[in-house]
C-alpha positions in Angstrom: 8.3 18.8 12.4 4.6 17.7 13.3 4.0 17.4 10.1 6.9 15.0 9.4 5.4 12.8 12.6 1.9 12.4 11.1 3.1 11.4 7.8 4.8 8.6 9.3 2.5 7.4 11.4 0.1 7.3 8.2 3.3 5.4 6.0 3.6 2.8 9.2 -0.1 1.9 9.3 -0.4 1.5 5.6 2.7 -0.9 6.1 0.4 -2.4 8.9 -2.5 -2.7 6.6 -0.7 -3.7 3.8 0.0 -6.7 5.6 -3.4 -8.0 6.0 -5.7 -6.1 3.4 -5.5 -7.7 0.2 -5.8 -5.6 -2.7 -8.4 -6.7 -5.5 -8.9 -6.3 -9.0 -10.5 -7.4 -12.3 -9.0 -8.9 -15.1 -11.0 -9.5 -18.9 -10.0 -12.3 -20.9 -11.2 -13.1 -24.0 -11.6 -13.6 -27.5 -12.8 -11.4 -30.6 -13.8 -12.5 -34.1 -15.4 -9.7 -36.4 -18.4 -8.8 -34.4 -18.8 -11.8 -32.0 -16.5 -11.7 -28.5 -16.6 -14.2 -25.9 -14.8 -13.1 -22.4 -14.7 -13.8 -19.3 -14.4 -11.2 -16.1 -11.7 -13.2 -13.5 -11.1 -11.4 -10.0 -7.9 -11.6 -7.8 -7.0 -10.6 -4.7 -3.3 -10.1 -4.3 -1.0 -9.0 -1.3 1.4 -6.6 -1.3 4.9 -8.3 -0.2 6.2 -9.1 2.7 9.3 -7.1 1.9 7.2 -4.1 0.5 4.9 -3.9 4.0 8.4 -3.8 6.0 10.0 -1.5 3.9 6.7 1.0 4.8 6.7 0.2 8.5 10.5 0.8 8.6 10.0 3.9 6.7 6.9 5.2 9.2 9.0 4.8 12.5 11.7 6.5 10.9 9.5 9.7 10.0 7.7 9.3 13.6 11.0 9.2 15.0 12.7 12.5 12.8 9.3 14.5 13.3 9.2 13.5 17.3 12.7 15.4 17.9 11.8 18.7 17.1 13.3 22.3 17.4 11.7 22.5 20.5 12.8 19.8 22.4 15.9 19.6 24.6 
């Protein structure tokens, strides 16, 4: 049941992170005509959603809650 405690913690700071990090990537836009291309490279930065981020915090206290009640407790 540990192990059911430390994945959630890890799912409910990724839903922290997820949050605030934005996630970037790179788009190439462009034309071709035989042998000749013109492009350009355009970056963005996008967030995960709001809803997303609580889903994954939602989910992590749920796991760190399930996994903190073990066999061994009374």
């Amino acid at each position: 049941m540990k192990a059911l405690f430390w994945m959630g913690l890890v799912v409910f700071l990724l839903g922290i992170a997820s949050l605030f990090v934005a996630i970037p990537h790179k788009e190439n836009k462009g034309i071709k005509v035989g042998d000749a291309s013109i492009g350009v490279q355009v970056r963005h930065h996008d967030r995960v959603s709001p809803i997303v981020s609580s889903i994954l915090i939602a989910a992590g206290a749920g796991m760190m809650i399930a996994g903190g009640r073990g066999k061994g407790r009374a």
